[in-house]
C-alpha positions as CSV (number, residue, x, y, z in Angstrom):
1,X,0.0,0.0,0.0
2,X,1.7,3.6,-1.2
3,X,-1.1,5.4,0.3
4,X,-3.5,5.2,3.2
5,X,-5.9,7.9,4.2
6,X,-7.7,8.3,7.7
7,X,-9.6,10.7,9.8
8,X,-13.0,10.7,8.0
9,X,-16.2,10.6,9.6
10,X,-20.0,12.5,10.4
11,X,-19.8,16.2,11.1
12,X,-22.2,18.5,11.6
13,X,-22.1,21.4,9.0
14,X,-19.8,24.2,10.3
15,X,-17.2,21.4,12.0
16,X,-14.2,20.7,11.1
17,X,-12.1,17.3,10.3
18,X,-8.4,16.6,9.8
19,X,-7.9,13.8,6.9
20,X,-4.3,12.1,7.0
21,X,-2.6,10.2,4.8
22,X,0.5,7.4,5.2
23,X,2.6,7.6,2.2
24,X,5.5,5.9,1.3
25,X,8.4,8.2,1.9
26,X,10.0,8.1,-2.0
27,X,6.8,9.5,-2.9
28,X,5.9,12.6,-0.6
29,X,9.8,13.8,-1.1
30,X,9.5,13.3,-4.9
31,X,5.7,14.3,-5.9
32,X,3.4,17.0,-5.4
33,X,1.4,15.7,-3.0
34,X,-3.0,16.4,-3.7
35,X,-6.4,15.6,-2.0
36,X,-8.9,14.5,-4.2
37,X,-13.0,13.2,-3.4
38,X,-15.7,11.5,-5.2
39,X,-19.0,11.8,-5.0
40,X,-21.0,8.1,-6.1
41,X,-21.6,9.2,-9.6
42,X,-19.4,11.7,-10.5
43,X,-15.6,12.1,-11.3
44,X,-13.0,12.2,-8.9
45,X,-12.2,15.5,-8.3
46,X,-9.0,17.2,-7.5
47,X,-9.2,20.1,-4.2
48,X,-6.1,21.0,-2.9
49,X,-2.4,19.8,-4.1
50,X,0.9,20.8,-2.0
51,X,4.5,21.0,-4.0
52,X,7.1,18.7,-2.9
53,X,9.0,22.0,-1.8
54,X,5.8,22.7,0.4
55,X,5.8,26.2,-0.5
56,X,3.2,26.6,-2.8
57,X,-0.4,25.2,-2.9
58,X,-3.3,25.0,-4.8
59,X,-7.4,24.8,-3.7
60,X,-10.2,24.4,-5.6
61,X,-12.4,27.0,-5.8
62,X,-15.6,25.4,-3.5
63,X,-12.4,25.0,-0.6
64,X,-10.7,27.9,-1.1
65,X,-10.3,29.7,2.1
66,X,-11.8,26.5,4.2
67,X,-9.5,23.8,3.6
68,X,-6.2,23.6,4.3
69,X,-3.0,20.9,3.3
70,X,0.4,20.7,4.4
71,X,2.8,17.9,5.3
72,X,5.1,16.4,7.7
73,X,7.8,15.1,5.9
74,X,9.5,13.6,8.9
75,X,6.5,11.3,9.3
76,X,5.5,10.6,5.3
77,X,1.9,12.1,6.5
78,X,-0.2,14.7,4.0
79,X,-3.0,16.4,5.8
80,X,-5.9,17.9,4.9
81,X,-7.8,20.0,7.7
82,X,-11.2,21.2,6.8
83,X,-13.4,24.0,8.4
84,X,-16.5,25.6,8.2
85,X,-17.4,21.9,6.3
86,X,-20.7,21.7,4.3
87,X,-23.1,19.4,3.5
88,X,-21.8,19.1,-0.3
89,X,-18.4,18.5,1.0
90,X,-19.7,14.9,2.2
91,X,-17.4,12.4,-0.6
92,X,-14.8,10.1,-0.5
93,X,-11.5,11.6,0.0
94,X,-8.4,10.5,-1.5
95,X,-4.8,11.2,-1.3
96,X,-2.3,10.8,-4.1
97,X,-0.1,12.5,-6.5
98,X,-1.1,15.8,-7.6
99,X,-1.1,14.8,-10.9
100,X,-0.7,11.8,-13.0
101,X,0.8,9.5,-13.1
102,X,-1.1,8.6,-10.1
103,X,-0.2,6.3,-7.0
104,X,-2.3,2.9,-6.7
105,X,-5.4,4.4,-5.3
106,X,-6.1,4.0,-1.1
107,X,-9.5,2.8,0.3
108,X,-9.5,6.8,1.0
109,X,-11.4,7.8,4.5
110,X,-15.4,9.1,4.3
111,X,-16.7,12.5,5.2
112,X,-20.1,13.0,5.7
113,X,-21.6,16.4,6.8
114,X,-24.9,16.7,7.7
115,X,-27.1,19.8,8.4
């Protein structure tokens, strides 16, 4: 397993979460490092990506200002913490590359928010 994501669970809207992800060490030092989620139906979709420098980061639009990633290289662990959480965040979240080619795929960790 190159990737395993944890911290999911049910939130009330307005709470907050913090996602981790385990990766294998050759591959947070040498990739950008992203969060992605899927919804059942739709495409996976990329939110928030981290360069291996961790100096520069990118959000997608519907996080922007809510979510926040960042790493600790000295334990191989990707973040993701996530405020002000809304009903349409609710998905599957992922962590992998930030682009491909992409790691095998984790279980990734479930977020449900609920009004």
């Amino acid at each position: 397993v190159h990737v395993q994501e944890s911290g999911g669970g049910s939130v009330q809207a307005g709470g907050s979460l913090r996602l981790s992800c385990v990766a294998s060490e050759h591959i947070i030092n040498n990739n950008d490092m992203g969060w992605h989620r899927r919804v059942p139906g739709k495409e996976r979709e990329l939110i928030a990506t981290l360069s291996v420098s961790g100096r520069t980061t990118y959000y997608r639009d519907s996080v922007k200002g809510r979510f926040t990633i960042s790493k600790d290289v000295a334990e191989n662990t990707v973040y993701l913490q996530m405020n002000s959480l809304k009903p349409e965040d609710s998905a599957t979240y992922y962590c992998n590359t930030a682009r491909r080619p992409y790691e095998d795929w984790g279980q990734g960790t479930q977020v449900t928010v609920f009004s």
